[in-house]
N, C-alpha and C positions, 0 to 999 in steps of 0.2 A: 545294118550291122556290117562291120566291114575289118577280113583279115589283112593285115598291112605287115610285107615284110621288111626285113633290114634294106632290101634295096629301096622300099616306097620309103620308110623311114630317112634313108640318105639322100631321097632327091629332092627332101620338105624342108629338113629342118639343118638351119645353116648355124652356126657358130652364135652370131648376131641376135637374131632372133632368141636363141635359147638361154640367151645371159637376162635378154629383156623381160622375157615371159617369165620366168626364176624370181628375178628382182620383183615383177608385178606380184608374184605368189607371197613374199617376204613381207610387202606392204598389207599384200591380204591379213596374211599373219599378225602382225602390229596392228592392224586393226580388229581384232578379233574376228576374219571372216573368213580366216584357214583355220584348218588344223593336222597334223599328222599324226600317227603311230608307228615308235621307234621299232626299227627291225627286230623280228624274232626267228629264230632259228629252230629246229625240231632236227637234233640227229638223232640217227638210229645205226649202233655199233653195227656191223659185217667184219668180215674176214676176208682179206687182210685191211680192206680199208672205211672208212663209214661213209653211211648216205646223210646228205643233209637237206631240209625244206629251208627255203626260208621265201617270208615275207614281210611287205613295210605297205603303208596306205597313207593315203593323202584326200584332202577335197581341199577346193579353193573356189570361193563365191562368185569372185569375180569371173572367172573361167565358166561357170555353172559344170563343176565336173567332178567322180571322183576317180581314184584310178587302186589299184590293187598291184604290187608288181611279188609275181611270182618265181623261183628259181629251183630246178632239182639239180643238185648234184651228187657225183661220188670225190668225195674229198681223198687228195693222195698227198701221204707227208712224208717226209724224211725221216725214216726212223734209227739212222745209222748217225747217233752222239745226240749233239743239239739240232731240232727238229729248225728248220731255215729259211724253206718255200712251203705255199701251202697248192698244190696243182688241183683241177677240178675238171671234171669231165661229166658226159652224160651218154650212156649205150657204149662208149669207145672214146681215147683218146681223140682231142678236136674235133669233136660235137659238144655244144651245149644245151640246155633246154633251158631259156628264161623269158616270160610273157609279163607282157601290161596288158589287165584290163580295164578298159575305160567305160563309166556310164557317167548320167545326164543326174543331176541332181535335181531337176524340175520334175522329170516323168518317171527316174529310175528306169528309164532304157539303157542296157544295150549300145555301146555307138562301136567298142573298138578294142578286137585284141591283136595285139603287136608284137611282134618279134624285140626281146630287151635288149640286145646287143649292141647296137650304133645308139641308142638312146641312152643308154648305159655310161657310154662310153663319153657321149655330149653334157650328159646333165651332171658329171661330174668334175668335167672340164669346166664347165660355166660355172660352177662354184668356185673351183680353183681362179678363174677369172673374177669372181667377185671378190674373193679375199682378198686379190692384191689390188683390187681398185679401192679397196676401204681400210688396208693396213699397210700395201708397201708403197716406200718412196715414189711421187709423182714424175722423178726423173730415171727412174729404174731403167735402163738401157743393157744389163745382161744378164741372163737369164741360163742359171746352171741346173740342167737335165741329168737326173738319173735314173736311168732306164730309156727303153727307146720301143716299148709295145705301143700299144692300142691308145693310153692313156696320157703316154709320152706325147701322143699325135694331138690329141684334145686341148691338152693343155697347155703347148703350147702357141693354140691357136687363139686360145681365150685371152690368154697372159698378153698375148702381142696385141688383140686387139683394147686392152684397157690402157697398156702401159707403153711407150716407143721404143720397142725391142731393138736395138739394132746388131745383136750378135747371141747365139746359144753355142753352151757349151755343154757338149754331152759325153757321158761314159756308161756304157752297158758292160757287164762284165762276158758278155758275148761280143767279139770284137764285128762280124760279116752284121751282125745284127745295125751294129752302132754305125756304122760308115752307110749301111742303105738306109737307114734312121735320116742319116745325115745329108744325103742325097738329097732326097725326098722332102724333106724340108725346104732345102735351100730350091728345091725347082718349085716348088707350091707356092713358096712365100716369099719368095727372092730376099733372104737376108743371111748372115754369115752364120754357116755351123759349123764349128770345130769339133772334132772328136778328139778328147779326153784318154791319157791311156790312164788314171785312176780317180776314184771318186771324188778326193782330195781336190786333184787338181780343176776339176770340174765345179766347185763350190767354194774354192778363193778366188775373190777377184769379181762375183759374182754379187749382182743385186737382189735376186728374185733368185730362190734356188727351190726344184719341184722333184718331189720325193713321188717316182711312178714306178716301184716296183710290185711283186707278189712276195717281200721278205718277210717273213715273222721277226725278223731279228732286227737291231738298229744297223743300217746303212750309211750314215756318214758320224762326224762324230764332233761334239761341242766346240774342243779347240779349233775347228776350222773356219767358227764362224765371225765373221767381221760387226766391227758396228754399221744401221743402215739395212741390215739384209731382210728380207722377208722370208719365212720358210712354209711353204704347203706339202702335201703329203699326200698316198692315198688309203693307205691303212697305219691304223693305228700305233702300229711297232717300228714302222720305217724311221723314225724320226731319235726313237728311245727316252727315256727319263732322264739325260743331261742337257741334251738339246732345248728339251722343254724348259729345265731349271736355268740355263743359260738365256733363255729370251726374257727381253723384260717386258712383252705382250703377246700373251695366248689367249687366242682366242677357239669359236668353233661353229660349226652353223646351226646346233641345237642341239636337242638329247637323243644319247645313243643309246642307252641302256633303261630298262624298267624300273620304278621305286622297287627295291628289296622289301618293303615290308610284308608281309602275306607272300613272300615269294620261296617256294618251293627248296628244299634243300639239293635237287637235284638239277637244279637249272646254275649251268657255268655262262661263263665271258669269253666268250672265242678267242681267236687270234686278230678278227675282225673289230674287237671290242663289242661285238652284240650281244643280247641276253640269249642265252638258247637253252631248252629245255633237250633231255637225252631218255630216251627210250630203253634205257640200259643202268647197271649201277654206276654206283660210287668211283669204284675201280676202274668201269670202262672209262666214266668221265675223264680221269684222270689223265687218259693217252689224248686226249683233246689238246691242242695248244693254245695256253692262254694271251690275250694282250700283258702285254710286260709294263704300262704305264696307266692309270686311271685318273693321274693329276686331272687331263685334260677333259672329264668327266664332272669335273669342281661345277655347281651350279654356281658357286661365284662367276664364273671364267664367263667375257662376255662373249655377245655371237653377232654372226651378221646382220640380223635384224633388229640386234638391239644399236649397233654403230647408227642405219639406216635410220633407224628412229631416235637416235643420238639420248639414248638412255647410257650410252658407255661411249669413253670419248677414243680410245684405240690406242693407236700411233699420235703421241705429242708431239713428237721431235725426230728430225732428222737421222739420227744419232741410233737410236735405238733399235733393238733386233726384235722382230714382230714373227710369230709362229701359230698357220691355222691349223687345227687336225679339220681337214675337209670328209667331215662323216655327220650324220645328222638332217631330220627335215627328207629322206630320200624318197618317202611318201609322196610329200606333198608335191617335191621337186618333178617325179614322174607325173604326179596328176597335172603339173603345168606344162612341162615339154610335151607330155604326151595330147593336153590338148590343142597344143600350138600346130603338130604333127596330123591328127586329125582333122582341124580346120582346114588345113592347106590339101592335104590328102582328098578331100571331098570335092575343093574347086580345082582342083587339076584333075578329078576324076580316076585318082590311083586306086589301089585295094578291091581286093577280093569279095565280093557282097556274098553274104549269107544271110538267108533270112529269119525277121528277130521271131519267127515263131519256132524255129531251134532252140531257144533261148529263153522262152516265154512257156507258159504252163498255165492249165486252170484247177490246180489242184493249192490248194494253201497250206501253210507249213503250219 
């Protein structure tokens, strides 16, 4: 059994690899030899702000693995007009608390719990990487960034290595933020970054445009967008209900939310879009902020492993504006980085060993 943290985490698992292992979990999936469970949330109102659990699950055959990914927070929102970011903490601003657990589906051992943060951060870059290898233009050469965090970093690592990037154009509405964004790009990856002084101009002009901020609210806006563009995202509200209505293919990487039937009257739809159940009433529910679009929830709307398995045909043409909500599958997604991350981990000898009689019991449930 072995503790692995975000540093062991970022010396294993590379960009490359994490698109690949993904892709292999999606085949699993079409072949009926994955499965996940769409994230669930559990808040619990406090004063002035609320605490949230959440979790999502995955196994995948091929890997022999399953994974569990865990997260605590204390949710903080804008409660002055329209609520706009959603911030999240754990003991103190900038700390977090989020774990993967990994076991062995052959023995039910034990192999791995990990620190979620750089994996977090990757398997959802590697998504954003797979939408636009399976719905944006094959000649996609620009690529308009908004936002310049964590996610900004990922994904535009993934996007470059599917499509021949040769220019990003970014706008943070933090300008010191957006220019070492931009820096830092251009020395990692040696290709042109410009910084944007507004959204707008950030996403005309652009092939491939990546929605990477913490907004509850919409961030750019329909008439900006051209024919040809691809659009990804990282939360559900980033993108809004025009954007959506304006693309003529939306897509998603699976289901986000629980059947409502048998479903509780006290369970809301986050800001996240996930099902989450509230330890509190009606009324607290209420100061909860919800996703502002479900279109992209349509079990019509295909995904990426139905393209992958060419049950839905995507992008026909050229021409056309292609839009993924990258959410869905995050289960199963960690059970696959996460074991790509362990394998490597174990032959380079990284992580913290603890042994599995910590973890192990002779008492039966």
């Amino acid at each position: 059994m072995l503790f692995l943290t975000n540093e062991h985490v970022m010396d294993v698992l590379d960009m490359p690899g994490c698109i690949d292992v993904i892709e292999e979990a999606y085949r699993d999936l079409n072949a009926e030899k994955a499965a996940y469970r769409p994230r669930i949330d559990l808040y619990v109102p406090q004063e002035p702000n609320y605490y949230r659990w959440g979790t999502m699950e995955g196994a995948t055959r091929s890997r022999g693995v399953f994974a569990i990914r865990m997260k605590s927070d204390v949710l903080v929102w804008d409660q002055e007009g329209e609520v706009q970011t959603e911030e999240k903490f754990c003991v103190k601003p900038g700390t977090f608390c989020g774990l993967v657990f990994l076991f062995s589906v052959k023995d039910a051992r034990p192999l791995a719990l990990m620190n979620d943060g750089y994996i977090q951060h990757m398997r959802v870059g590697a998504c954003a990487g797979l939408g636009a290898k399976y719905l944006s233009r094959a000649d996609s050469k620009v690529l308009g960034m908004i936002g310049s965090g964590g996610m900004a970093r990922t994904y535009v690592s993934a996007i470059c290595h599917v499509r021949p990037i040769e220019k990003v154009k970014v706008y943070s509405p933090t300008r010191e933020h957006c220019e070492e964004y931009a820096e830092e790009i251009r020395s990692s990856m040696g290709i042109e970054v410009e910084t944007m002084s507004s959204a707008e101009d950030a996403v005309r002009g652009s092939d491939i445009v990546a929605l990477c901020t913490d907004s509850l609210i919409p961030v750019i806006e329909a008439s900006w967008l051209e024919p040809g563009m691809h659009i990804t995202n990282v939360r559900s509200n980033e993108a809004g209900i025009e954007v959506i209505k304006r693309a003529d293919v939306i897509a998603r990487l699976g289901t986000t939310t629980l059947p409502r039937d048998g479903v509780s009257d006290v369970t809301v739809v986050g800001g996240d879009g996930m099902t989450g159940y509230i330890a509190g009433s009606m009324k607290e529910a209420e100061r909860i902020p919800r996703s502002l679009s479900k279109e992209i929830d349509n079990p019509n709307v295909g995904t990426i492993p139905d393209l992958m398995a060419k049950r839905w045909p995507g992008r026909t043409s050229d021409g056309q504006i292609t839009f993924i909500n990258n959410q869905g599958t995050q289960g199963l997604q960690f059970a696959a980085a996460g074991s790509l991350v362990y394998e490597r981990a174990v032959a380079k000898g990284l992580g913290h060993k603890m042994p599995d009689e910590w973890f192990l019991q002779d008492i039966r449930d």
